[in-house]
C-alpha positions in Angstrom: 16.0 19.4 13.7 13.6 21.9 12.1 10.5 20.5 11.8 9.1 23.2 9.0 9.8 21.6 6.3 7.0 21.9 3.3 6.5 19.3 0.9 5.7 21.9 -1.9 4.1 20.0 -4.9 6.7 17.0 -4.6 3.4 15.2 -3.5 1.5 12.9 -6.4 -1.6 14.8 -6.9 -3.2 12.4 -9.1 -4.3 9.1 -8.3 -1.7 7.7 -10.3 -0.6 3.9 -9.9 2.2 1.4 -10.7 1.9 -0.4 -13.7 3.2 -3.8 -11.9 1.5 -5.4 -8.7 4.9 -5.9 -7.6 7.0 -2.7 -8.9 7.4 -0.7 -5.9 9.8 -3.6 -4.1 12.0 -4.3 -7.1 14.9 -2.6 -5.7 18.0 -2.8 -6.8 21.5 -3.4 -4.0 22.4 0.1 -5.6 19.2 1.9 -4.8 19.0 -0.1 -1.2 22.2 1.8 -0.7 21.8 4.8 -1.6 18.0 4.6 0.6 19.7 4.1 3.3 22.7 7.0 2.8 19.9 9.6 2.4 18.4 8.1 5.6 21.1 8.8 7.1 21.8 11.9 6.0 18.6 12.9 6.7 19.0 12.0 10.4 22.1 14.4 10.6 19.7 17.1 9.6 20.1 17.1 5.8 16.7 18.6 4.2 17.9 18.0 0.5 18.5 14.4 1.4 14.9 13.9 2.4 13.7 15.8 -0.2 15.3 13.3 -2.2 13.8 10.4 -0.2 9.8 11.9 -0.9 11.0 12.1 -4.8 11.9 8.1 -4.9 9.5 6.7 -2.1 6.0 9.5 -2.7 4.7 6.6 -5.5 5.0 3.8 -3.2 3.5 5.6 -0.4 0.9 6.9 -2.3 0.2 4.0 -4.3 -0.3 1.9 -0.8 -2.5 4.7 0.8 -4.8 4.4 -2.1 -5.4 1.2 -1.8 -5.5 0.8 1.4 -8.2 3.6 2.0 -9.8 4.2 -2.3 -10.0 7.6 -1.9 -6.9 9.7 -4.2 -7.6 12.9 -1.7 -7.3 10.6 1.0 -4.6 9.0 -0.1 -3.0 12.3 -0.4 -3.6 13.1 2.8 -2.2 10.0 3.9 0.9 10.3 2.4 1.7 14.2 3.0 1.2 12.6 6.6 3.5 9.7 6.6 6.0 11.8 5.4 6.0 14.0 7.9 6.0 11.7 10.1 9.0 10.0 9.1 10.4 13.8 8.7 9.7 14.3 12.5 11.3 10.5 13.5 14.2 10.0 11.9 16.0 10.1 15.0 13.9 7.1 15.8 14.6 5.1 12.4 17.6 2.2 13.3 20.4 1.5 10.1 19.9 -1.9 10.0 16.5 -1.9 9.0 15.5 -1.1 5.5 14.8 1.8 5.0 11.4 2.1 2.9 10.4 -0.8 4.7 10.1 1.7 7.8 8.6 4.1 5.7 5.9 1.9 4.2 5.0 0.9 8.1 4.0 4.2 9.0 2.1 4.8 5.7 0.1 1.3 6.6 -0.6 2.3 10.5 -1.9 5.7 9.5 -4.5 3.9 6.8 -5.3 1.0 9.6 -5.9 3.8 11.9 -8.4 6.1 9.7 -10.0 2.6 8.6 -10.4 1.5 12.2 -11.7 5.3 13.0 -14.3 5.4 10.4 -15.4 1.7 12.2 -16.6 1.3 8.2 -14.9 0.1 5.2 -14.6 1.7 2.5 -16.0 1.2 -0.8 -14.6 3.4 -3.4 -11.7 1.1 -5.1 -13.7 1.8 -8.9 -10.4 3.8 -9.6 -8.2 1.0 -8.6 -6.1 -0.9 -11.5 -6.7 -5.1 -11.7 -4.9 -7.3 -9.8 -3.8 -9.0 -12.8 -2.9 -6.8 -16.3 -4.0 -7.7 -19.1 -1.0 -9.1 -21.9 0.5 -6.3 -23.9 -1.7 -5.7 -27.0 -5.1 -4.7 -28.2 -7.7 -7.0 -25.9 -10.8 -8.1 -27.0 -14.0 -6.8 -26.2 -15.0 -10.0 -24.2 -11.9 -10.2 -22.3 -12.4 -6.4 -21.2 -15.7 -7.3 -19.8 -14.5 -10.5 -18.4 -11.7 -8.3 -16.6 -14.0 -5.6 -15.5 -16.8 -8.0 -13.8 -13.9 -10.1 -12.2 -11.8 -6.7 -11.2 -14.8 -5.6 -9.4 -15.8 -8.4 -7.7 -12.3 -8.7 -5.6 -12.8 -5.2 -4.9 -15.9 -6.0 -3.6 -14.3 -8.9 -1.6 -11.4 -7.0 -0.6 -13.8 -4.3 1.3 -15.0 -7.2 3.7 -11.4 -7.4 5.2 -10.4 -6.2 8.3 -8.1 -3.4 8.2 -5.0 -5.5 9.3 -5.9 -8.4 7.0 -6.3 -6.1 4.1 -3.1 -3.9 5.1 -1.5 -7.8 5.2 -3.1 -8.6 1.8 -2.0 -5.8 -0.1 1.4 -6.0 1.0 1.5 -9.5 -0.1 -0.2 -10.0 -3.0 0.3 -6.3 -4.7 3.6 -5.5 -3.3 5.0 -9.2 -3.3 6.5 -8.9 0.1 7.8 -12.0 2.5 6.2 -13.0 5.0 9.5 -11.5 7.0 8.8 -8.1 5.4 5.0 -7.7 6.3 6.4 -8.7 10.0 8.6 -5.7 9.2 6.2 -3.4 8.3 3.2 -3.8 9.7 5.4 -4.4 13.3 4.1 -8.0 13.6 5.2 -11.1 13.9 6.0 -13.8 11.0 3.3 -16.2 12.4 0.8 -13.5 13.0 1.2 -12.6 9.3 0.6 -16.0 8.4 -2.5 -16.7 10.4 -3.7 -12.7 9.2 -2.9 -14.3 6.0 -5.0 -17.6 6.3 -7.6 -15.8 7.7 -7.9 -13.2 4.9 -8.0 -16.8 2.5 -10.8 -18.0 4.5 -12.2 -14.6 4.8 -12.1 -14.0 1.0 -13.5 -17.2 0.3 -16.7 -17.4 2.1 -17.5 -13.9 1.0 -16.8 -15.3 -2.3 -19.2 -18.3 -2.1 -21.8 -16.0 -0.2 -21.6 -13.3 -3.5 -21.8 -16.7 -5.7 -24.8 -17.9 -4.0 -26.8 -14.9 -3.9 -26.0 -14.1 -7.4 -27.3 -17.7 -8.0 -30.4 -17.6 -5.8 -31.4 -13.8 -8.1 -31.2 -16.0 -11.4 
């Protein structure tokens, strides 16, 4: 397989995210399919099929760079990388797995790498959306300051994570996967997940109380 493929300006430039915690995994049996058919057309050396793959999967990836690492060049970087990756392994990639499943896991173990690199986290998630939308509608002025404080204090809270409980969190509570899909993805096991999960809980908690505390103690 010819590995010079370019990208061109199929990549998301913008830091642009999905309007749903949950959107990118409501996939349809039709779209599962037909994931999986340009998977394995791709494998048989089919460039337009992959090109077809970065056009339905470059959101996604993009979306769970961004959050992962809250920087959008970064996260641009991170998923011009993953695809290539998955570009340069297809021969690796087995059927009977889902495919964007796959995908997403090399997306989250190039983010846990830079994370664990930079032996930092990082801060910038001031562009990030909230966890939870606000209703359809015109909000009031109160309620957009009540969502602002409380969106940036799990940002805050989410930044004292380690990169494989974050990675875990994310894929849980913004892309409402199983605990059988984070296994998946993130190449772990079920019960790891869970106790990565529990210990993101406790994790988030304590950081929680200390922010509560302090805020308390300035009054």
């Amino acid at each position: 397989m010819d590995n010079a493929i370019s990208f061109g300006q199929q990549m998301p430039v913008t830091p642009t995210v999905a309007a749903e915690p949950s959107v990118e995994t409501r996939i349809t049996p039709e779209a599962r399919a037909q994931e999986q058919a340009w998977a394995l057309a791709a494998q048989q050396g089919d460039q337009a099929a992959f090109m077809q793959i970065v056009d339905s999967f470059q959101q996604p990836v993009y979306n769970l760079c961004y959050r992962m690492l809250g920087d959008g060049t970064e996260a641009e970087d991170g998923a011009q990388e993953t695809f290539l990756r998955a570009y340069t392994r297809l021969g690796t990639f087995n059927p009977e797995r889902r495919f964007s499943s796959w995908l997403l896991s090399i997306a989250s173990h190039y983010c846990i790498d830079r994370l664990r690199k930079k032996r930092y986290q990082i801060v910038s998630w001031d562009e990030l959306p909230p966890w939870r939308w606000l209703p359809d509608g015109e909000p009031q002025p109160e309620q957009v300051a009540l969502r602002r404080e409380a969106d940036q204090t799990l940002r805050r809270l989410l930044d004292t994570l380690p990169a494989e409980y974050r990675a875990a969190t994310i894929l849980r509570y913004w892309y409402d996967m199983s605990y059988d899909e984070i296994a998946e993805t993130t190449n772990s096991t079920v019960s790891a997940i869970k106790s990565r999960l529990f210990r993101a809980r406790q994790m988030l908690a304590k950081a929680a109380d200390e922010a509560e505390n302090g805020a308390y103690e300035t009054r």
